[in-house]
C-alpha positions as CSV (number, residue, x, y, z in Angstrom):
1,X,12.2,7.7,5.4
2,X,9.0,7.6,6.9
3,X,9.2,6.0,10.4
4,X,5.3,6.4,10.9
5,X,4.0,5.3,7.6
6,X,1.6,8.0,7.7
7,X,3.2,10.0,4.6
8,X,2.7,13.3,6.5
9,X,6.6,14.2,5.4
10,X,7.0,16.7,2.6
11,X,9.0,14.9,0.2
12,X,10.9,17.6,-2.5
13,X,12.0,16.8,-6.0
14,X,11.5,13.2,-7.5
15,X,11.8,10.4,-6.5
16,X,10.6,6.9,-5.8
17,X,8.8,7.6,-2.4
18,X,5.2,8.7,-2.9
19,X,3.0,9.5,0.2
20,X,0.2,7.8,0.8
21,X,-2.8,9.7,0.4
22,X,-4.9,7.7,3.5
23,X,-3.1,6.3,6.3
24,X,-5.9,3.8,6.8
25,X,-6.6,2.7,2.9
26,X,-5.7,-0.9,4.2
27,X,-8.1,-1.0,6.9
28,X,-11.1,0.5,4.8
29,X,-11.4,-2.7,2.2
30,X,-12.0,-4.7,5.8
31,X,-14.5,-2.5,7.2
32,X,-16.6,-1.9,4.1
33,X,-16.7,-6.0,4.0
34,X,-17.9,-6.0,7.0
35,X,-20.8,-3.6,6.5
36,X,-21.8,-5.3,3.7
37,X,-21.7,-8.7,5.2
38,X,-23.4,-6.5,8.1
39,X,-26.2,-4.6,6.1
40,X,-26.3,-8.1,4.2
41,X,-27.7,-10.2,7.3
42,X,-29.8,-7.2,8.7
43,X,-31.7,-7.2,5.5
44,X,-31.8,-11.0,5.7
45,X,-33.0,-11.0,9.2
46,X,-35.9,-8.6,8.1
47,X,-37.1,-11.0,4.9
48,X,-37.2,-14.0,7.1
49,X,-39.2,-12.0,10.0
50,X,-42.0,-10.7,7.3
51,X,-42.3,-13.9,5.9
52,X,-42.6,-15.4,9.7
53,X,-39.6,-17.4,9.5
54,X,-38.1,-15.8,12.7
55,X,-40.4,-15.7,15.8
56,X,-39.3,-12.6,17.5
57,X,-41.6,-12.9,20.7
C-alpha cells in the first residue's frame, strides 16, 4: 500500500500496483486550463485595446 499516494515506494516483482510517475498529473490538466483560458483573455484584452475598444486612461 501506498498511504501517501505519491508512488515513492519501491514496488518488487509484479504486480497490479504501478507508481505513478507525477504526484500532481491530476492537478496539471486544471492548471494548463487555466493558462489557456488565462493567455486566452490577455491576448483578447490586447485586440480590443488596439482596435480602441478598451479605453485604458
Amino acid at each position: 500500500m501506498d498511504p501517501n499516494g505519491f508512488g515513492s515506494k519501491q514496488v518488487h516483482g509484479p504486480g497490479p500496483y504501478v507508481p505513478h510517475p507525477r504526484p500532481y498529473a491530476h492537478v496539471i490538466p486544471a492548471y494548463a486550463r487555466f493558462l489557456m483560458i488565462t493567455n486566452h483573455w490577455q491576448s483578447y484584452s490586447t485586440w480590443q485595446r488596439s482596435h480602441g475598444y478598451v479605453n485604458t486612461g
